[in-house]
Structure formats: structure tokens, C-alpha cells
MDTraj code that builds the backbone (N, CA, C; nanometers):
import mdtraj as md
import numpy as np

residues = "UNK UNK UNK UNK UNK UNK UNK UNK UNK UNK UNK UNK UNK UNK UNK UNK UNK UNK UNK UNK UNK UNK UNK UNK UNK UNK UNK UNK UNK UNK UNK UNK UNK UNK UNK UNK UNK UNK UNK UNK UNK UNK UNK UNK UNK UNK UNK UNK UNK UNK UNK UNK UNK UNK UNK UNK UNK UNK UNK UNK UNK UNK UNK UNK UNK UNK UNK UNK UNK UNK UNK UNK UNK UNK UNK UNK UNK UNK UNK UNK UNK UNK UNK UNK UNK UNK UNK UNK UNK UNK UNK UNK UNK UNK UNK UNK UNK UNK UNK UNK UNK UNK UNK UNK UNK UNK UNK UNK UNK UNK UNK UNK UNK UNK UNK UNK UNK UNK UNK UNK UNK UNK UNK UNK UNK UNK UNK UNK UNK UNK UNK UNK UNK UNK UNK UNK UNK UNK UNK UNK UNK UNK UNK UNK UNK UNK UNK UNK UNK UNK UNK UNK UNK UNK UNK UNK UNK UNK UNK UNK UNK UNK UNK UNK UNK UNK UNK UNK UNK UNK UNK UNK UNK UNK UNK UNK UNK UNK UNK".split()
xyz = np.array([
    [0.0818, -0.1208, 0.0000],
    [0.0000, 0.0000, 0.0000],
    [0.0856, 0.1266, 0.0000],
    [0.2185, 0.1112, 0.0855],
    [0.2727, 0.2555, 0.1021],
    [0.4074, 0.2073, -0.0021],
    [0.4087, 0.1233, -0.0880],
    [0.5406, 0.1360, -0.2002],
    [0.5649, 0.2397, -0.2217],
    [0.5127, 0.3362, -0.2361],
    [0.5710, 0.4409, -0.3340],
    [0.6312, 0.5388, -0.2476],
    [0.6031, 0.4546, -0.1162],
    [0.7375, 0.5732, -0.0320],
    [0.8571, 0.4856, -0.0244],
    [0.8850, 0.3804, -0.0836],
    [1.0230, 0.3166, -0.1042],
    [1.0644, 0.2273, 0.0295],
    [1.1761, 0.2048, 0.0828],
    [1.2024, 0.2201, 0.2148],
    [1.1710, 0.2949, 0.3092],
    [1.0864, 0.2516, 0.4028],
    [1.0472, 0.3842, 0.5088],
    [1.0865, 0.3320, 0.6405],
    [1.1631, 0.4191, 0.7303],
    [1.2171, 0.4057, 0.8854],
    [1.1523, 0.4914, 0.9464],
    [1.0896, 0.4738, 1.0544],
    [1.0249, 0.5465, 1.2024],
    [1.1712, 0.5271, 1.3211],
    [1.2008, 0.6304, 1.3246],
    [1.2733, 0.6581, 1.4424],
    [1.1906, 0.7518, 1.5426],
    [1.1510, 0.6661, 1.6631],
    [1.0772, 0.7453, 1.7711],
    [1.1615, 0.7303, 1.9291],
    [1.0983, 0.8071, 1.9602],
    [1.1036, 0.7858, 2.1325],
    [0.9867, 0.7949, 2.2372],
    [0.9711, 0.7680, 2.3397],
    [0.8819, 0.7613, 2.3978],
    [0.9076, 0.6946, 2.5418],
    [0.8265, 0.8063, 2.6544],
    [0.8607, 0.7760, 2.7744],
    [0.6980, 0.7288, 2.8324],
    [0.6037, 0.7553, 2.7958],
    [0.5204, 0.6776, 2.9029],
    [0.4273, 0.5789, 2.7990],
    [0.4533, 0.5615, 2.6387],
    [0.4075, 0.4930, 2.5665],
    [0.3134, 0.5093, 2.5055],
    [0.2710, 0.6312, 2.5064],
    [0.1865, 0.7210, 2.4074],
    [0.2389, 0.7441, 2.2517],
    [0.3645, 0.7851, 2.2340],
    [0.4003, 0.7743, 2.0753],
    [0.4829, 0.6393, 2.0735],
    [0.4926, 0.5179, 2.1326],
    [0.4771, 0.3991, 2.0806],
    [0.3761, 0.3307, 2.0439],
    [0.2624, 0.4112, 2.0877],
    [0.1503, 0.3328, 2.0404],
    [0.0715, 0.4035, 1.9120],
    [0.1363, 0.5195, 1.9034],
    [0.1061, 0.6322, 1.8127],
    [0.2291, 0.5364, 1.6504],
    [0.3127, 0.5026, 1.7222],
    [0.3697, 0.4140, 1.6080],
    [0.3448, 0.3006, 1.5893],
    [0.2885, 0.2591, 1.6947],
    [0.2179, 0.1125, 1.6257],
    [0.1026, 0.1475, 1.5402],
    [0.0118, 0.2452, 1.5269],
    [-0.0609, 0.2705, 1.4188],
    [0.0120, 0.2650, 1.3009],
    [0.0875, 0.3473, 1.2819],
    [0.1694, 0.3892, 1.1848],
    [0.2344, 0.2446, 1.1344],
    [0.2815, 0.1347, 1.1763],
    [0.2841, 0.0037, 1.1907],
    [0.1676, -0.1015, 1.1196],
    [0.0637, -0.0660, 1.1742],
    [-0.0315, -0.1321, 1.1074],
    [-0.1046, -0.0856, 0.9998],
    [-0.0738, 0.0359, 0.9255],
    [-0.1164, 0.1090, 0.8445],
    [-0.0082, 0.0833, 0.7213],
    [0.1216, 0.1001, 0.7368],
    [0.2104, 0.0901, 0.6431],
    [0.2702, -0.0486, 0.6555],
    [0.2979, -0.1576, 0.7370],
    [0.2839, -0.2946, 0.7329],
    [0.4110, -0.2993, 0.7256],
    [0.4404, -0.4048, 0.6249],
    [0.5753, -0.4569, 0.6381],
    [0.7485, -0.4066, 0.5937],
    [0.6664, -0.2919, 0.5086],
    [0.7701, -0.1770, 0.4104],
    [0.8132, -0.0673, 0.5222],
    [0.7796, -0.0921, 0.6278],
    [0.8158, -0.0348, 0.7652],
    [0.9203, -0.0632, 0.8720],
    [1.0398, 0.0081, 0.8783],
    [1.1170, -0.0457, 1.0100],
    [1.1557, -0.0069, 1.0978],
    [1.1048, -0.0109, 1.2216],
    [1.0791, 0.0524, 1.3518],
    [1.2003, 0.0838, 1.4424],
    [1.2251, 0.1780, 1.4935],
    [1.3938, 0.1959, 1.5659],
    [1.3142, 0.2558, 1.6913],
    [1.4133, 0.2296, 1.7988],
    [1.3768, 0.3414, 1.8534],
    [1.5120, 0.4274, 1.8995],
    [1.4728, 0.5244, 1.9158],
    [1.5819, 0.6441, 1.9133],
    [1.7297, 0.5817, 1.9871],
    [1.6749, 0.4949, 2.1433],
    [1.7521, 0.4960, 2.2255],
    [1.8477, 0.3731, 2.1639],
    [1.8040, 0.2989, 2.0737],
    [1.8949, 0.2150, 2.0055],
    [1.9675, 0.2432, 1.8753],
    [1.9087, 0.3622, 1.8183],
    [1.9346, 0.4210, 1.6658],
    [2.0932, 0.4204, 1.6774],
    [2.1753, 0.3816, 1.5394],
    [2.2717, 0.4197, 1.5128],
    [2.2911, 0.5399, 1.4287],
    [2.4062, 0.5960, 1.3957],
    [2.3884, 0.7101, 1.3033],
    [2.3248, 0.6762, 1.1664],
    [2.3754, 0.5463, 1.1273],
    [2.3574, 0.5223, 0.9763],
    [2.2383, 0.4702, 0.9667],
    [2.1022, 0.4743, 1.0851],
    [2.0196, 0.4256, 1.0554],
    [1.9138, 0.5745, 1.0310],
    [1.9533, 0.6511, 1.0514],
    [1.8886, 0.7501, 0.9571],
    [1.9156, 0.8260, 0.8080],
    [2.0217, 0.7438, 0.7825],
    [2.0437, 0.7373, 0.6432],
    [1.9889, 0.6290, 0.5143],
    [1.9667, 0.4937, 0.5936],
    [1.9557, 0.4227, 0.4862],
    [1.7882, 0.3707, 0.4325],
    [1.6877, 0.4703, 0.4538],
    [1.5828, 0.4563, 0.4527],
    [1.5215, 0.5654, 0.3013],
    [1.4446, 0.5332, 0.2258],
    [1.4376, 0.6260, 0.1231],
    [1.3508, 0.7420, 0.1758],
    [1.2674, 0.7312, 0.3040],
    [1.1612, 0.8001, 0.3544],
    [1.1780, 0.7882, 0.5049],
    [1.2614, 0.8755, 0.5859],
    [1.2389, 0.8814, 0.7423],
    [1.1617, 0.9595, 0.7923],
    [1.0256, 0.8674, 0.9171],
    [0.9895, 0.9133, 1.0039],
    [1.0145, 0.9096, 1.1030],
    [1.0332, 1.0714, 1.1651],
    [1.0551, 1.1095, 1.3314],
    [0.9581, 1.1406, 1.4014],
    [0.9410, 1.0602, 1.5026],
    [0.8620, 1.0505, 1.6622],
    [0.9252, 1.1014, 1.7547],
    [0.8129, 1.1732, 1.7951],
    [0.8992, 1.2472, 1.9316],
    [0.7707, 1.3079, 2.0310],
    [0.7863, 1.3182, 2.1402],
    [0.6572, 1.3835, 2.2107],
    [0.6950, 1.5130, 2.2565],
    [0.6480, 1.5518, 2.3454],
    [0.7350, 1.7059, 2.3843],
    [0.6757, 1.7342, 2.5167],
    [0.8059, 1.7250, 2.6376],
    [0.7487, 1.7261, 2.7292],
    [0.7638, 1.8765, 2.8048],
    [0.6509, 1.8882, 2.9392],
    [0.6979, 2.0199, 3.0199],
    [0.6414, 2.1386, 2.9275],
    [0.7807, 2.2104, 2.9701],
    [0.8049, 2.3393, 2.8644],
    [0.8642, 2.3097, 2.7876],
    [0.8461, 2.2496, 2.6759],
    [0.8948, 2.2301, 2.5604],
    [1.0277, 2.1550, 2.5817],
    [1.0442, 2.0240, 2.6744],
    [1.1281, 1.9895, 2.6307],
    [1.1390, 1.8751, 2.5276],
    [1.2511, 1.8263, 2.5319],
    [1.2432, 1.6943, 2.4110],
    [1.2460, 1.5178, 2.4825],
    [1.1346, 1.4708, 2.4744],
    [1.1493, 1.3215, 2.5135],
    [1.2629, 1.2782, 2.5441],
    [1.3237, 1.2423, 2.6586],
    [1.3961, 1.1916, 2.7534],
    [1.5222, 1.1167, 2.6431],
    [1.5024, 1.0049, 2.5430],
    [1.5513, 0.9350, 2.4710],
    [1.5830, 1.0284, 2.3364],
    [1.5133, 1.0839, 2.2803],
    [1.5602, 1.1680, 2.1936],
    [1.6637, 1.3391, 2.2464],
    [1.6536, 1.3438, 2.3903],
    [1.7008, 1.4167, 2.4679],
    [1.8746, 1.4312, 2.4555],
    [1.8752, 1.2377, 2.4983],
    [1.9993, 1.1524, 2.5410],
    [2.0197, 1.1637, 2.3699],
    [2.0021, 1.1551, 2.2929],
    [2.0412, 1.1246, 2.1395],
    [2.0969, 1.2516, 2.0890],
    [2.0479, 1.3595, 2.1211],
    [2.0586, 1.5048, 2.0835],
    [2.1704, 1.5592, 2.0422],
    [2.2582, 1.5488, 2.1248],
    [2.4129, 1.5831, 2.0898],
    [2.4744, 1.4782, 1.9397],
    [2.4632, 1.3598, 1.9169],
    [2.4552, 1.2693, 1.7995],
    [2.3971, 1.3086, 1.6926],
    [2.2389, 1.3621, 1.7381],
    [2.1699, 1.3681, 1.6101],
    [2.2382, 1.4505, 1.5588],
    [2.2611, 1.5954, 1.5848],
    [2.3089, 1.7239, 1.5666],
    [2.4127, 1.7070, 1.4678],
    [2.4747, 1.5702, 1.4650],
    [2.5825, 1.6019, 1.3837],
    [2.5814, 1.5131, 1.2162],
    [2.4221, 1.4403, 1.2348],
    [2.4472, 1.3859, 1.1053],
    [2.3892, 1.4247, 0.9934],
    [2.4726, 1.4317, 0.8992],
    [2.4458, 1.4821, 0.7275],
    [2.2914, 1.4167, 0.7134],
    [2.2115, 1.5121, 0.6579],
    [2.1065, 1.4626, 0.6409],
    [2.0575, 1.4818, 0.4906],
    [2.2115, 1.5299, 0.3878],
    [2.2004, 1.5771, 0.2703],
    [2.1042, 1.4372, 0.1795],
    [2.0921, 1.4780, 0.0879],
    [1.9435, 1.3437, -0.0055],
    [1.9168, 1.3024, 0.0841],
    [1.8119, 1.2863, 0.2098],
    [1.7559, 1.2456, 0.2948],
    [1.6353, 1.3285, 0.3348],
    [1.4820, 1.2712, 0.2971],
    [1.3794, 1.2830, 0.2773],
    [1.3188, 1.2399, 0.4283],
    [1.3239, 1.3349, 0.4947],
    [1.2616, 1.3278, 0.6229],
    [1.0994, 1.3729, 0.6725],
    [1.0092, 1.2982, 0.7457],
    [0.8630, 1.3589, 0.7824],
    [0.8525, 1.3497, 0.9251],
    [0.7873, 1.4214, 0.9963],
    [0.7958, 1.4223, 1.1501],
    [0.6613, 1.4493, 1.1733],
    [0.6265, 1.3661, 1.3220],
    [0.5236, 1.4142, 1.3659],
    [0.5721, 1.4109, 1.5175],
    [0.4859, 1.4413, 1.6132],
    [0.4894, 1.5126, 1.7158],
    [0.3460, 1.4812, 1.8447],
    [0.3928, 1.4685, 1.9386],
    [0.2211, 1.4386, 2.0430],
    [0.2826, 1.5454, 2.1486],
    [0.2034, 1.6255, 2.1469],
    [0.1423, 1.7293, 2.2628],
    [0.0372, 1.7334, 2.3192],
    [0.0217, 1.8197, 2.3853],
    [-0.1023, 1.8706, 2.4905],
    [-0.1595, 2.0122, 2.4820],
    [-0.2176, 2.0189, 2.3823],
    [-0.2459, 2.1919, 2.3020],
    [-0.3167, 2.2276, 2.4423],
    [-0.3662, 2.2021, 2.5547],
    [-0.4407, 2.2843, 2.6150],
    [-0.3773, 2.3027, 2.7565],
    [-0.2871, 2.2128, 2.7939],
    [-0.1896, 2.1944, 2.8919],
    [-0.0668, 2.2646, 2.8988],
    [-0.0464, 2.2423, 2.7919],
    [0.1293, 2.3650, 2.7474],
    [0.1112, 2.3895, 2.6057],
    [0.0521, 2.4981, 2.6021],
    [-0.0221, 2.5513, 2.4887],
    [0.0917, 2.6025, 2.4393],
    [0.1739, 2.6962, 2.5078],
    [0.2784, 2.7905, 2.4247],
    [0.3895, 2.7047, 2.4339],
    [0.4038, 2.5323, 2.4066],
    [0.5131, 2.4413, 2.3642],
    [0.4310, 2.3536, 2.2809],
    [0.3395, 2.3340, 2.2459],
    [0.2703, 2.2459, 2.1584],
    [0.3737, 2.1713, 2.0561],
    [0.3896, 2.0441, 2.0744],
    [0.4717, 1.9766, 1.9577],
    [0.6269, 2.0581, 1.9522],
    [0.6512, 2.1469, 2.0937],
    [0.7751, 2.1654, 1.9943],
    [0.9329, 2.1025, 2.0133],
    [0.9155, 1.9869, 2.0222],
    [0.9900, 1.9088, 1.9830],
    [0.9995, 1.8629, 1.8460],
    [0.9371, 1.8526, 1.7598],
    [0.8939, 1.8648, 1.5982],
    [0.9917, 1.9711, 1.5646],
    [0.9696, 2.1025, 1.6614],
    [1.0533, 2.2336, 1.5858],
    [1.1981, 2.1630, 1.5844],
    [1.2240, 2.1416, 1.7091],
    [1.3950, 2.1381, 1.7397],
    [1.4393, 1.9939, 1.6223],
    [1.3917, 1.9223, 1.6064],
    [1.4302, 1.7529, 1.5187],
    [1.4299, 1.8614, 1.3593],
    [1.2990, 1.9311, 1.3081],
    [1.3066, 2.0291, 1.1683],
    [1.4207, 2.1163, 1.2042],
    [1.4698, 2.1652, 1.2713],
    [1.6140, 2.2870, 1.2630],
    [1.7045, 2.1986, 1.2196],
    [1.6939, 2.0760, 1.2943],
    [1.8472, 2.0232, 1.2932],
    [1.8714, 1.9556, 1.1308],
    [1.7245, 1.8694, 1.0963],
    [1.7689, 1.7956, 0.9866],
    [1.7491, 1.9461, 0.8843],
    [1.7130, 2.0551, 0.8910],
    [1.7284, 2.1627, 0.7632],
    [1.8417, 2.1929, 0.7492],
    [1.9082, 2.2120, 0.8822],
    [2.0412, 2.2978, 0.8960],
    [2.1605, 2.1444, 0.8625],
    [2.1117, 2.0826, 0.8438],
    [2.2468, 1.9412, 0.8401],
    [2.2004, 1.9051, 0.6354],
    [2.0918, 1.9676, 0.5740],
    [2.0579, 1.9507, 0.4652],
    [1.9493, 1.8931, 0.4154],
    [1.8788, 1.8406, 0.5002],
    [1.7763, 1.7335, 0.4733],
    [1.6368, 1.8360, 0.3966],
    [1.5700, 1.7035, 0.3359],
    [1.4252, 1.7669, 0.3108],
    [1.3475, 1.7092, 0.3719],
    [1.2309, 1.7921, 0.4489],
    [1.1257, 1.7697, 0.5436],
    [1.0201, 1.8337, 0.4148],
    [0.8915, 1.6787, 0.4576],
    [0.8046, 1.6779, 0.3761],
    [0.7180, 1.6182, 0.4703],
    [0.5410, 1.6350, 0.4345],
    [0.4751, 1.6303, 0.5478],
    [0.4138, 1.7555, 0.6251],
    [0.4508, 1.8877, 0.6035],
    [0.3807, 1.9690, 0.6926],
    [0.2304, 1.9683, 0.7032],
    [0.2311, 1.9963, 0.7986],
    [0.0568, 2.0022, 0.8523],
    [0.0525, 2.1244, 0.9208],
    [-0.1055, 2.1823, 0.8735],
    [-0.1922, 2.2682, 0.9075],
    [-0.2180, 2.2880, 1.0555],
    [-0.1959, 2.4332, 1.0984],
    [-0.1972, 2.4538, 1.2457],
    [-0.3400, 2.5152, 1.2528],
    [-0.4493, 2.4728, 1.1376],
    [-0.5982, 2.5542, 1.1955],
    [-0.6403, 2.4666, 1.2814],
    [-0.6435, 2.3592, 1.3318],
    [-0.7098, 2.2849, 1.4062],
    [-0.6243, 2.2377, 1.5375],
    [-0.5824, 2.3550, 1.5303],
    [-0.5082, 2.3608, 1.6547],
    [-0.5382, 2.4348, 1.8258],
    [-0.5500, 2.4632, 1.8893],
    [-0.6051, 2.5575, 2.0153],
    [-0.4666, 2.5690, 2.0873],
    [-0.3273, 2.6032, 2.0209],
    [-0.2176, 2.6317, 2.1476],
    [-0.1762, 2.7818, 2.0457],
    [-0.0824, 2.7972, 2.1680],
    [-0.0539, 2.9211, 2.1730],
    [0.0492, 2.9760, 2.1034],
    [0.1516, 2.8688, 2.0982],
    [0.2330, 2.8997, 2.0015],
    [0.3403, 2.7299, 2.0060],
    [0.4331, 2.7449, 1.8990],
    [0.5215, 2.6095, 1.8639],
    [0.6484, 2.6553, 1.8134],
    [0.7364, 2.5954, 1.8699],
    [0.8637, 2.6076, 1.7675],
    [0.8575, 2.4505, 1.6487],
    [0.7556, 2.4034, 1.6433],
    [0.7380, 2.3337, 1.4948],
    [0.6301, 2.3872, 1.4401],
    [0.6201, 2.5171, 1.4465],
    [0.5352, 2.5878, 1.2975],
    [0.6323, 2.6850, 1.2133],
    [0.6306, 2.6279, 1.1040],
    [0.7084, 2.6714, 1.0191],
    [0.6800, 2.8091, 0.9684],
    [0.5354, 2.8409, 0.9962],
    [0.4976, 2.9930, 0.9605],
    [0.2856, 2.9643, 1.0662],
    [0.2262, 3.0821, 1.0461],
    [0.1547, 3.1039, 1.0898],
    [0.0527, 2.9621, 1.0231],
    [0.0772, 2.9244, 0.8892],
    [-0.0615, 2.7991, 0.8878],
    [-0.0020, 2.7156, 0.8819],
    [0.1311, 2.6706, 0.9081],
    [0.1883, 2.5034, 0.9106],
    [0.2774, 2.4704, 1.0485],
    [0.2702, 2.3374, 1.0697],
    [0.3695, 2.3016, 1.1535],
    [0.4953, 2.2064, 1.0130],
    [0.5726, 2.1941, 1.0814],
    [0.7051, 2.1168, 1.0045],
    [0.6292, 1.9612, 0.9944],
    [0.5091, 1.9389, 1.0839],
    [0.5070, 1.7668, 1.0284],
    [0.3608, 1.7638, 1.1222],
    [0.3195, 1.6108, 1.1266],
    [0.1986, 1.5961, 1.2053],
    [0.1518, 1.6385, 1.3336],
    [0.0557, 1.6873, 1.3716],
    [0.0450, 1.7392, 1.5137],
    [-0.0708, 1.6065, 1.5629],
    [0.0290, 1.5705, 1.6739],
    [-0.0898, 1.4547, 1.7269],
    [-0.1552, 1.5171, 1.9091],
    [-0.2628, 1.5065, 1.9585],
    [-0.2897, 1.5211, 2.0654],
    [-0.3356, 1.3843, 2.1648],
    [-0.2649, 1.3052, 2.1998],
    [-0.3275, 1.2131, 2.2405],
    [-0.4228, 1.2628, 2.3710],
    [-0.4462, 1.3683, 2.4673],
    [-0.4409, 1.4164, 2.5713],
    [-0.5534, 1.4496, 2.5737],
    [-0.5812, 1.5359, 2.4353],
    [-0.7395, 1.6084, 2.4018],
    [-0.8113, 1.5456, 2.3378],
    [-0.7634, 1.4554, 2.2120],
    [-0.8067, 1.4440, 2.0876],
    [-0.7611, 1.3043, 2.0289],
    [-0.7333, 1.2209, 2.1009],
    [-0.7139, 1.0921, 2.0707],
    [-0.8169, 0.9736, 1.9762],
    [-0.8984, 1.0827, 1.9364],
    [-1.0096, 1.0291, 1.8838],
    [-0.9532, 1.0406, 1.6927],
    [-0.9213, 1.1763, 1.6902],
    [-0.8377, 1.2163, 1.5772],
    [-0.7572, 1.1587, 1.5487],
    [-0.6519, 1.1111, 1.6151],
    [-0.5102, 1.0204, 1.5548],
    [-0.5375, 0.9555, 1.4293],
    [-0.6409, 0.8462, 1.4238],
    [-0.6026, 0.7498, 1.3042],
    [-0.6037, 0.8161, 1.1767],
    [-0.7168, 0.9132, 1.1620],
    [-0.7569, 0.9474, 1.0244],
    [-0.6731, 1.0760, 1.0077],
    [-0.6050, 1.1561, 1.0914],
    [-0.4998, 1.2172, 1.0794],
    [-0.3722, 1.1891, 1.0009],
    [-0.3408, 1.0579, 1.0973],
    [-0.2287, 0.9863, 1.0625],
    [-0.2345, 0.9181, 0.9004],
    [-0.3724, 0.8705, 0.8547],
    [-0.3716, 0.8190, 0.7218],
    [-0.4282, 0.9148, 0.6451],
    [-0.4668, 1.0667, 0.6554],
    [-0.4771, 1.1243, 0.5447],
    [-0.2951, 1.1794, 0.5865],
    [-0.2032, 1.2036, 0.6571],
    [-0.1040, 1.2302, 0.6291],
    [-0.0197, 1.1647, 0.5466],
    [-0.0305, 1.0216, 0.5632],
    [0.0141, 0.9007, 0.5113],
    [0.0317, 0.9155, 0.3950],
    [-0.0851, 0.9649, 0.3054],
    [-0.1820, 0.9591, 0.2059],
    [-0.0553, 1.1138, 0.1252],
    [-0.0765, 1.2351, 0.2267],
    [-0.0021, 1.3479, 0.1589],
    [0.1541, 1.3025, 0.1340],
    [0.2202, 1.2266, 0.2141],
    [0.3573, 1.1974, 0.2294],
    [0.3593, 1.1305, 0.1014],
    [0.2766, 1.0174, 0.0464],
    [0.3200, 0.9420, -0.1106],
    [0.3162, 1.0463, -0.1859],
    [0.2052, 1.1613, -0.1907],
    [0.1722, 1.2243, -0.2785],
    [0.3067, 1.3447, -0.2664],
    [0.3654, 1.3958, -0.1500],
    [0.4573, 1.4773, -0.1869],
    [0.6203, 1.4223, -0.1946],
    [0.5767, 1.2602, -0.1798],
    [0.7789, 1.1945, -0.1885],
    [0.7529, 1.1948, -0.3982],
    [0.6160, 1.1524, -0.4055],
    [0.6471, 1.1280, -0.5617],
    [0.6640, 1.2345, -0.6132],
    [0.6130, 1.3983, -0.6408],
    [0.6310, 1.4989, -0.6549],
    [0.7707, 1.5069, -0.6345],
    [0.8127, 1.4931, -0.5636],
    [0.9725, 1.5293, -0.5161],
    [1.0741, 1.4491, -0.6602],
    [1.0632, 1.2942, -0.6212],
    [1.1102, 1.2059, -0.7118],
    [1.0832, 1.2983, -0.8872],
    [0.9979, 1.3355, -0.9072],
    [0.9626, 1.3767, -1.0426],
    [0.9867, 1.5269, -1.0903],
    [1.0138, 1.6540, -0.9834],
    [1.0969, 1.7390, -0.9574],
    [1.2283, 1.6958, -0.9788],
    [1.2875, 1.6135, -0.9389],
    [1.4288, 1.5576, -0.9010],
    [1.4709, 1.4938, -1.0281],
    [1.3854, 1.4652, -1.1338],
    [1.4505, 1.4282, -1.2572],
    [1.3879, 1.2818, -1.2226],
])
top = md.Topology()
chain = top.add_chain()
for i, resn in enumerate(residues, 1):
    res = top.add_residue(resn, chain, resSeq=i)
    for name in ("N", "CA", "C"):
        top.add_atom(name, md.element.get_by_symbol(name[0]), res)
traj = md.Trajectory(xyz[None], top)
């Protein structure tokens, strides 16, 4: 079903098992063309050898970054993310820490822009109720999926598969841009 995103890797983290279970959707939706890491085991070269990487991450507090992607941080920072087609999503609490919503999404989009990568995937911040994000890329997008398990856990699936759905539609665009 998801061929036409090629090889696809989920690199997540997760401390109380909310975006592991947010990736087991993502798991049973994209099936076997799927290979699951998690951050705290990731090597460097496993965010290279995937034709399509997805990043998981939750965002805790005041905006900090999941405990495991926390511990990874100094690593990530340093790898080339040049031809590397990256999508991110993100679980917050828009009504709890409104002015950090997802922004752990922001800090994972700085690093893979500034190391070269392309992030594909943005999503729409109208259906949002926080206050502000360092993963909105401008006033109507965030850098990748906004999940709420907290408020809105009802939303996840059909979120997650009309995103699914935009990610084939903007890796093939890319591929056909790209020659």
C-alpha cells in the first residue's frame, strides 16, 4: 500500500508509551515496508539508509524533548542529512502547554534543515487551540503531524492516514521534480 514511499524508517522515542503506540498505528497502516527503531537504540547510519524517514517524538513540560531523543541530541546534531527525505510528527497537549505544543517537531526540523535534509509532510496549524510552537514553520503550518493524544485521541487514526496519504503524494512529486 505505502510502495511508493520506497524504504520507510520510524525513528521514535517515547517515555510513558503514548508515541509507541502512536507508532504502532503507523505500523499497522504501512505494514511490512516499515522499520521501527527506537531512538535509544538508533545508530547514526540508521537515519540514512531509509528512502523516507519518520521522526517521533513527544514534547514534554516546557517544551522539552522526550527523555531518549534528549539523550540522542548531541549525535543527532551532527548527522548529514544531505538526499535524505525526512517527515515528523509530534504528540502534545495543546491545552496543557499551549505555548510548547509539539515543539519538539521544531527542534528535530532545525536540525535535519540545517544538516541539509528535506522535510516533507507539513501540517496545518488551523485545528489547533495552542498558543504557540517552535514546529510551525509559519503562521498555517507546523514542520510535520500534530498529534494530541491528551485532548483528541479520537483524531489520531484518520490524521495519521490522510497524512500518510499526503507523504506518497509529496515523496512522488519530489522524485519527479528531481529528474
Amino acid at each position: 500500500m505505502f510502495q511508493e514511499l520506497g524504504k520507510v524508517g520510524l525513528i521514535y522515542g517515547s517515555d510513558t508509551g503514548a508515541t509507541e503506540d502512536v507508532t504502532r498505528l503507523f505500523e499497522s497502516f504501512i505494514g511490512e515496508d516499515l522499520e521501527i527503531i527506537e531512538v535509544s537504540e538508533a545508530e547514526v547510519e540508521d537515519f540514512k539508509r531509509f528512502d523516507v524517514l519518520i521522526l517521533g517524538i513527544s514534547t514534554w513540560y516546557d517544551g522539552d524533548l522526550q527523555s531518549d531523543w534528549e539523550d540522542y541530541f548531541e549525535t543527532f546534531k551532527t548527522i548529514d542529512f544531505t538526499d535524505q527525505v525526512v517527515a515528523l510528527f509530534g504528540l502534545g497537549d495543546q491545552h496543557g502547554y499551549a505555548e510548547y505544543f509539539i515543539d519538539g517537531v521544531g527542534y528535530l526540523a532545525e536540525v535535519v534543515l540545517a544538516n541539509g535534509g528535506t522535510i516533507i509532510g507539513e501540517w496545518p496549524t488551523q485545528d489547533y487551540e495552542h498558543a504557540e510552537s517552535k514546529a510551525e514553520k509559519n503562521d498555517d503550518m507546523f514542520y510535520g503531524l500534530a498529534l494530541d493524544e491528551d485532548n483528541e485521541p479520537i483524531l489520531t487514526e484518520d490524521r495519521i492516514l490522510v497524512w500518510l496519504d499526503q507523504l506518497k503524494g509529496e515523496y512522488q512529486n519530489l522524485h519527479i521534480a528531481q529528474g
